[in-house]
C-alpha positions as CSV (number, residue, x, y, z in Angstrom):
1,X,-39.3,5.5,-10.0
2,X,-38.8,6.6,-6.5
3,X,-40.0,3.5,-4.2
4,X,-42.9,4.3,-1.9
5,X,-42.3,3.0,1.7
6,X,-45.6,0.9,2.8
7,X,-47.2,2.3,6.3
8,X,-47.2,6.2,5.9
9,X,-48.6,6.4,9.0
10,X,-47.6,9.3,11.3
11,X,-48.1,8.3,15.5
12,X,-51.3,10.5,15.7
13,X,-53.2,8.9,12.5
14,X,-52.5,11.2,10.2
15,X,-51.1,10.9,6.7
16,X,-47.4,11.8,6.0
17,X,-47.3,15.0,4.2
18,X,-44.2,16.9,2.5
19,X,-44.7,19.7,5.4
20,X,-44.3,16.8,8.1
21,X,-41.2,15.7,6.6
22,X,-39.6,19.0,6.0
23,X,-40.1,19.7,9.9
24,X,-38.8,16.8,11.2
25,X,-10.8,3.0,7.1
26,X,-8.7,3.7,9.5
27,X,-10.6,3.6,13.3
28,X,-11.8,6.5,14.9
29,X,-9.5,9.3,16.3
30,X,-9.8,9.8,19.9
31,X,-12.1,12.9,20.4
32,X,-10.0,15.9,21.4
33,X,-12.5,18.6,21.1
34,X,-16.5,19.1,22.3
35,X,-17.7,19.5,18.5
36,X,-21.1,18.3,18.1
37,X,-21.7,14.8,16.0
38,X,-24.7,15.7,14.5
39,X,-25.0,12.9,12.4
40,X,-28.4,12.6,9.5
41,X,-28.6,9.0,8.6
42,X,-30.5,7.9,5.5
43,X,-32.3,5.0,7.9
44,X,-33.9,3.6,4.2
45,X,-31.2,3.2,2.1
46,X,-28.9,0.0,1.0
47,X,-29.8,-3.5,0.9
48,X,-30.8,-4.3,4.2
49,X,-32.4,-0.9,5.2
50,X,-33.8,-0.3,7.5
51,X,-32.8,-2.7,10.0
52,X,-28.8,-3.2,9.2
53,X,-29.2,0.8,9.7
54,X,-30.2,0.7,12.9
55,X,-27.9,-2.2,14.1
56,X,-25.0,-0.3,12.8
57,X,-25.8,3.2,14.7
58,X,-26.1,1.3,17.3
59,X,-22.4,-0.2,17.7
60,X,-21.3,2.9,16.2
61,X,-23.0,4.6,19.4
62,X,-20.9,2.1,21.8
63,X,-17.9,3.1,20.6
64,X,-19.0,7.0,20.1
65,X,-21.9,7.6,22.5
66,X,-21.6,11.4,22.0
67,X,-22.9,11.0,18.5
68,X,-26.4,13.0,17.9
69,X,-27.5,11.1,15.3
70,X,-30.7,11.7,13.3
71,X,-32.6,9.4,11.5
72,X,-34.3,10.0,8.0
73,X,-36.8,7.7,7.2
74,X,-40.4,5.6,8.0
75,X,-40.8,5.8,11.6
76,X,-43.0,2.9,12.0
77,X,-40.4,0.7,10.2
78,X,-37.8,2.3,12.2
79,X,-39.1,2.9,15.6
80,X,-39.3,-0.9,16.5
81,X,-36.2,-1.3,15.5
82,X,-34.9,1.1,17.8
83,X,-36.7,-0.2,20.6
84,X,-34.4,-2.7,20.7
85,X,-31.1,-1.3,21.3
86,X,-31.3,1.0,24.7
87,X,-28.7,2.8,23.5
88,X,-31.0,4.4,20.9
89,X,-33.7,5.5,23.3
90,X,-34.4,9.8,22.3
91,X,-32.9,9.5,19.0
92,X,-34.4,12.0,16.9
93,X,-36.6,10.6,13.6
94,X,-37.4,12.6,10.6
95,X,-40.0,11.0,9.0
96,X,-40.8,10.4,5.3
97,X,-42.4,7.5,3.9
98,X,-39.9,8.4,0.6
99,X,-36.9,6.3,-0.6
100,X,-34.7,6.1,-3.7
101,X,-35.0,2.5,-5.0
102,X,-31.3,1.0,-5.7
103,X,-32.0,1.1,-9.4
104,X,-33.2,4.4,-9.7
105,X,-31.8,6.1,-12.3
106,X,-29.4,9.3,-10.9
107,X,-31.5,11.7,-13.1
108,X,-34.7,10.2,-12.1
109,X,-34.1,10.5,-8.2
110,X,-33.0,14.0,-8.8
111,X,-35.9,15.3,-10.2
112,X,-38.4,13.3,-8.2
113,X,-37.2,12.4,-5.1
114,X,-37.3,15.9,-3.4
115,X,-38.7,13.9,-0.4
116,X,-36.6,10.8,0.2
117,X,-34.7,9.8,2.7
118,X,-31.6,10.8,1.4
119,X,-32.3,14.0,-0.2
120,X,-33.6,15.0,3.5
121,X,-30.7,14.0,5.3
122,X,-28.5,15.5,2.4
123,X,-30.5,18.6,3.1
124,X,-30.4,18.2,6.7
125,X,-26.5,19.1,6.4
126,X,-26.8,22.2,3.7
127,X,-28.9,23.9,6.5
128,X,-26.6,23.6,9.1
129,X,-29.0,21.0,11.1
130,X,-26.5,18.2,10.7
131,X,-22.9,18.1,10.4
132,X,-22.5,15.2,8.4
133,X,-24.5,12.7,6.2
134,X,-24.0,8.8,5.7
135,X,-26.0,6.5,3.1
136,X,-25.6,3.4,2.2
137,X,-28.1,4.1,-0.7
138,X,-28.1,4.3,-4.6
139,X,-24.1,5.6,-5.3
140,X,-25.2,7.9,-8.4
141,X,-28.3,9.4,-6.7
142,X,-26.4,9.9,-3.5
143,X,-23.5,12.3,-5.8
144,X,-26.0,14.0,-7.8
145,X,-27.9,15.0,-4.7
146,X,-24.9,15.9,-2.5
147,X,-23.5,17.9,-5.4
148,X,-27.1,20.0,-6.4
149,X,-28.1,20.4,-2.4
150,X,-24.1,20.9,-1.5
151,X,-22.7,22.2,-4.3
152,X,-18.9,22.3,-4.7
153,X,-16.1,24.0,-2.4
154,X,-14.6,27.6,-3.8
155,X,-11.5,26.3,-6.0
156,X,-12.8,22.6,-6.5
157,X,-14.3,21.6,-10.1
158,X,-15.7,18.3,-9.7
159,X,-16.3,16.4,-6.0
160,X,-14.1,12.8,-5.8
161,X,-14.8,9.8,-3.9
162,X,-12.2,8.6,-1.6
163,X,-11.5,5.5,0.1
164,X,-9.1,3.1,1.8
165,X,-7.5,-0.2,0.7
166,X,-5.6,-2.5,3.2
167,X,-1.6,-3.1,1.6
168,X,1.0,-4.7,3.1
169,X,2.3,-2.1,4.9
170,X,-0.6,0.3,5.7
171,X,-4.1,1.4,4.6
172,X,-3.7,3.8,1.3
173,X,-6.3,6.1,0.6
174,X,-7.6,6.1,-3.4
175,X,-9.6,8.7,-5.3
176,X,-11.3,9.0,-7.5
177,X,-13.2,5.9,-7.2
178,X,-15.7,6.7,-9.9
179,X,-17.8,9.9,-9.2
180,X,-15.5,11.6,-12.4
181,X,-15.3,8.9,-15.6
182,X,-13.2,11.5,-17.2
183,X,-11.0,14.2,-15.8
184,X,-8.3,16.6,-16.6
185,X,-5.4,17.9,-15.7
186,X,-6.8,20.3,-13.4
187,X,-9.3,17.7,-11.9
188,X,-6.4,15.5,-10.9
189,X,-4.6,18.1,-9.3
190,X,-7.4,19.2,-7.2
191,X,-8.3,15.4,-6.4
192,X,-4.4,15.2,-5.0
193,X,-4.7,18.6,-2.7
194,X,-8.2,16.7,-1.3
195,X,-6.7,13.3,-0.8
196,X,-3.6,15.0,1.1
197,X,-5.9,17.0,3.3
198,X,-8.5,13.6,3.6
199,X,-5.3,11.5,4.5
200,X,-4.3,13.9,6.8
201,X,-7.0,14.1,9.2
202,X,-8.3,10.4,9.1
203,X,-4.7,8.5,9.3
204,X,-2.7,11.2,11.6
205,X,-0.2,11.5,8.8
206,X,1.4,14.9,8.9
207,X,2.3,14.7,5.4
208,X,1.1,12.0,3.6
209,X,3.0,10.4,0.5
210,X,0.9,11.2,-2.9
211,X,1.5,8.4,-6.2
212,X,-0.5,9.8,-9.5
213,X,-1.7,6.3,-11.3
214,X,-0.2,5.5,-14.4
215,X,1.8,3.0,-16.7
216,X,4.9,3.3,-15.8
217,X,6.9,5.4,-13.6
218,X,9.0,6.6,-16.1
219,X,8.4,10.2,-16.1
220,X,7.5,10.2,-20.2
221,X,5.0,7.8,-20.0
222,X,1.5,8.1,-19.5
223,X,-1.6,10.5,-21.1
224,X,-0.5,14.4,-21.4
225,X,-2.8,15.0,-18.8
226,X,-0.9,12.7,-16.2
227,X,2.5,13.9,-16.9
228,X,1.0,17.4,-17.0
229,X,-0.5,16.9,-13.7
230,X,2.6,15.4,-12.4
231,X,4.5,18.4,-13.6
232,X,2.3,20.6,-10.9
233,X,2.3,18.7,-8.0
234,X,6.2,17.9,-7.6
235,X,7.0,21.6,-8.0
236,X,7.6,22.7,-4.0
237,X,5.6,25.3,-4.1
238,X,2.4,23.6,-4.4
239,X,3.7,22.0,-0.8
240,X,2.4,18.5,-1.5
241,X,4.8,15.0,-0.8
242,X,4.6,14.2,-4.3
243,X,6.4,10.9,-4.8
244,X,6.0,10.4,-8.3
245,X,4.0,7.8,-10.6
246,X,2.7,4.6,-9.3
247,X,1.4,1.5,-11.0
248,X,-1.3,-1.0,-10.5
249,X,0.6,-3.6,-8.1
250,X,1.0,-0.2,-5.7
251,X,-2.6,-0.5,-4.5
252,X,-1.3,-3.5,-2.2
253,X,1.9,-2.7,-1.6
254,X,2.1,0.5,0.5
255,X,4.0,2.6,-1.5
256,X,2.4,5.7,-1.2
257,X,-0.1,7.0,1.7
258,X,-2.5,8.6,-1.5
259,X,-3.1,7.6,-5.0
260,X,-4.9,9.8,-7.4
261,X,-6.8,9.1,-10.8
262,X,-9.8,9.2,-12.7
263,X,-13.2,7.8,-11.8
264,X,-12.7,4.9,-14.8
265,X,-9.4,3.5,-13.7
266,X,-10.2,4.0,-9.4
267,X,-13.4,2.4,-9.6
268,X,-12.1,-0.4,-11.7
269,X,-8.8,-1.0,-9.4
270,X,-11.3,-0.9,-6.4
271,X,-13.5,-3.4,-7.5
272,X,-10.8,-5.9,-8.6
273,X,-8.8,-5.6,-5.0
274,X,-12.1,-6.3,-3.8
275,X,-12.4,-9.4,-6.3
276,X,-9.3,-10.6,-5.5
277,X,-9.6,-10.1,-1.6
278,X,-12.6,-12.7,-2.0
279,X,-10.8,-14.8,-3.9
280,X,-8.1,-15.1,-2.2
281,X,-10.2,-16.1,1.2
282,X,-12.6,-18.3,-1.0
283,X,-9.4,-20.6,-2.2
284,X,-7.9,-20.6,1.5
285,X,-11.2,-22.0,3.0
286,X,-11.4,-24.6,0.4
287,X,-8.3,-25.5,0.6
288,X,-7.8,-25.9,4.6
289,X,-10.9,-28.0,3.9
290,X,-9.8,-30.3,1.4
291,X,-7.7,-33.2,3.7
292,X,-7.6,-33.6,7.7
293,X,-3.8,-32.9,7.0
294,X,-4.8,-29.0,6.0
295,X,-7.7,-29.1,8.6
296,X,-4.7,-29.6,11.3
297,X,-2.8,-27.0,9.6
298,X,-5.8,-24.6,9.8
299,X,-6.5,-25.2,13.6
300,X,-2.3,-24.2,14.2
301,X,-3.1,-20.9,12.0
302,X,-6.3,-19.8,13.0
303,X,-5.5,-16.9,14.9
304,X,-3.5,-15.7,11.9
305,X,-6.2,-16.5,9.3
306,X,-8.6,-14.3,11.4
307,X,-6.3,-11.5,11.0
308,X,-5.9,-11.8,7.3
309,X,-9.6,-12.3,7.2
310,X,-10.2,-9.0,9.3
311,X,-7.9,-7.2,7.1
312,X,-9.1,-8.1,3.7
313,X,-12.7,-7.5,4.5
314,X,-13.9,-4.5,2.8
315,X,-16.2,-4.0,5.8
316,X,-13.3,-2.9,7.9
317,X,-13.0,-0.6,5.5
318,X,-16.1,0.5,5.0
319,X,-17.0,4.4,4.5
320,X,-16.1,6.2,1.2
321,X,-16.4,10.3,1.4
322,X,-17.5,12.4,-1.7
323,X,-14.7,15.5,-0.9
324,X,-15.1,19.2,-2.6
325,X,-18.4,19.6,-1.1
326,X,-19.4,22.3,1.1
327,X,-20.3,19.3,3.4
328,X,-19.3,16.0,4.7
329,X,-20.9,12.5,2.6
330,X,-20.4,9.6,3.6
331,X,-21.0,6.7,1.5
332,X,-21.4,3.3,2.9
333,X,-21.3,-0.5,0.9
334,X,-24.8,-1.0,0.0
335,X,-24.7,-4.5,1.1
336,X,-22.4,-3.4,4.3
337,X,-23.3,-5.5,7.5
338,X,-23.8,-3.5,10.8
339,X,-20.2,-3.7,11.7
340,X,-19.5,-1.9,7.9
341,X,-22.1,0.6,8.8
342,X,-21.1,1.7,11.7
343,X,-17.6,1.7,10.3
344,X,-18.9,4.2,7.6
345,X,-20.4,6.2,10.5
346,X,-17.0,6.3,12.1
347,X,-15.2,8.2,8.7
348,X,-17.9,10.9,9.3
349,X,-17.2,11.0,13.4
350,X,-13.2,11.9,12.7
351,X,-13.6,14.1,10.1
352,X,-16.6,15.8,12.4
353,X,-13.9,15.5,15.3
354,X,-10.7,16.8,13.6
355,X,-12.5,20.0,11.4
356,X,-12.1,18.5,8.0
357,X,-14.0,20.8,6.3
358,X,-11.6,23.6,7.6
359,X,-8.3,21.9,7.2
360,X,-9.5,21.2,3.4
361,X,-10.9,24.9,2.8
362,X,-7.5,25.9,4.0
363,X,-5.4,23.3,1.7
364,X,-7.4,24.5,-1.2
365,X,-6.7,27.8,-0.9
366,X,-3.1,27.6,-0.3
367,X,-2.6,25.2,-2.9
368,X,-4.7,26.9,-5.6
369,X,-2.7,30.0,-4.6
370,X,0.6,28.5,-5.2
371,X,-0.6,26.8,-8.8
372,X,-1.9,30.2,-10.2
373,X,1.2,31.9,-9.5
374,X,3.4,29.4,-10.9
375,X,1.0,29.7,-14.2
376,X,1.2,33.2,-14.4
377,X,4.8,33.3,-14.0
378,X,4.9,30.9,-17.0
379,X,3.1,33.3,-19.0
């Protein structure tokens, strides 16, 4: 059931009414261009919405005050909140008193919540009024929505979501993090030409290394499906730096700049780095706590342990992007802080800044190009 937001109050008395509504990772690459940052922000959605929201825009806006953003949500719960960050003052509110609740069923939000927060600012972007959307709302509302009000890009199937993971050696970008359970041959392929572009724009990384996820790297392991995709993307012609197969312990060591695989085994991987990143600083802190010999050794390696910290935090890291769209989504942690959000705000400022959408239109093409030729010259 779509939760109702208490105070539907508009300024002037009157009740909110659908027609009111309707009118209403890596850091940040250095802007190079005067692109607009039109920016719709679902202002109701994750854990601590609205306020966590509104805190995040806000050091988002230090660090980017160029960004137009636009919020989409209850004024009166919002409008206090912006009263207290000058940095706000003018930004723009769409109101609706609408929100999907976090255990709303995908299907349930899709035919109901026409007037949510997030539908709006989905919407916001389809009509050209916004050039990007973030949420840190309900995951499988947010893809069914940006998929029916979006739709998908000429040559992709299915959208992906893509994120980064700290490793040793540099963040690696992973997709698909679980908006496809299942996918084929095809899928995978496309998911690789979208995490080369994706890579490309947000790390600076002319061209990017590409692993595809599998049991081995022996090239006869592995589903049909793997080694068929495999097959496709190190023949030259498809113009990708295909590097081969890659296995689990890859996702922290650096191997490759882009690993691709279905929804099932991403999502999974994700959430156990993320597991294991807690873990990891859990046992440290209880163990620089458990003798005044360690508490010494913890005061000597401070500095250091704040790095580690700082690097394993999935807020730092904060900002998944649903690519294939004919838009820009970004998805933030539900339970992100305002540092997270405003990280996840950042994802959608670069690929605003450096034309994603373009650069992507243009990688798809070429690539899908290049593929059905080689298959028709195999018939």
């Amino acid at each position: 059931m779509i939760r109702r937001i208490p105070l539907p109050l508009l300024p002037n008395g009157r009740k909110n009414s659908k027609k009111d509504a309707n009118e209403q990772r890596p850091d940040t690459i250095a802007n190079t261009s005067p692109k607009s940052l039109r920016i719709a922000i679902d202002a109701m959605g994750g854990d601590q919405a609205p306020r966590v929201v509104i805190n995040g825009l806000s050091n988002a806006m230090r660090t980017n005050p160029d960004i137009d953003p636009i919020l989409v949500g209850d004024r009166d719960l919002i409008s206090p909140l912006i009263e207290k960050h000058p940095n706000l003052a003018g930004t723009r509110i769409v109101h609706t008193t609408d929100a999907v609740a976090a255990d709303e069923k995908p299907s349930q939000a899709l035919r109901n919540g026409k007037n949510t927060s997030m539908r709006l600012a989905i919407d916001m972007v389809g009509a050209g009024e916004a050039d990007a959307v973030v949420s840190a709302g309900n995951s499988g509302a947010l893809m069914v929505m940006a998929l029916m009000g979006l739709r998908t890009m000429e040559g992709i199937d299915r959208p992906a979501l893509a994120a980064y993971v700290p490793t040793e050696e540099k963040p690696c970008c992973i997709l698909d993090l679980g908006a496809n359970i299942d996918c084929s041959t095809r899928h995978l392929v496309q998911f690789a030409i979208m995490g080369d572009a994706f890579a490309r724009v947000t790390s600076g990384r002319p061209s990017p290394s590409i692993g595809l996820l599998n049991v081995g790297e022996e090239e006869q392991k592995g589903s049909t499906k793997v080694r068929d995709a495999a097959t496709i993307l190190s023949n030259p012609e498809v113009k990708l730096n295909y590097a081969g197969f890659v296995e689990g312990d890859d996702f922290t060591r650096g191997t490759v700049d882009v690993i691709v695989t279905d929804g099932f085994s991403g999502n999974i991987a994700l959430k156990t780095a993320e597991g294991t990143a807690k873990f990891v600083t859990t046992m440290m802190r209880r163990s620089f706590k458990s003798s005044l010999l360690s508490r010494l050794g913890y005061l000597l390696a401070r500095q250091s342990l704040k790095e580690l910290r700082r690097k394993l935090n999935p807020q730092t890291y904060n900002g998944a992007v649903l690519l294939g769209l004919n838009g820009i989504v970004v998805k933030s942690h539900g339970s992100a802080d305002a540092k997270g959000f405003a990280n996840a705000i950042g994802a959608a400022v670069t690929m605003i800044r450096q034309d994603f959408m373009s650069d992507l239109k243009q990688s798809v093409e070429r690539s899908v190009m290049a593929i059905e030729t080689l298959q028709k010259d195999e018939d």
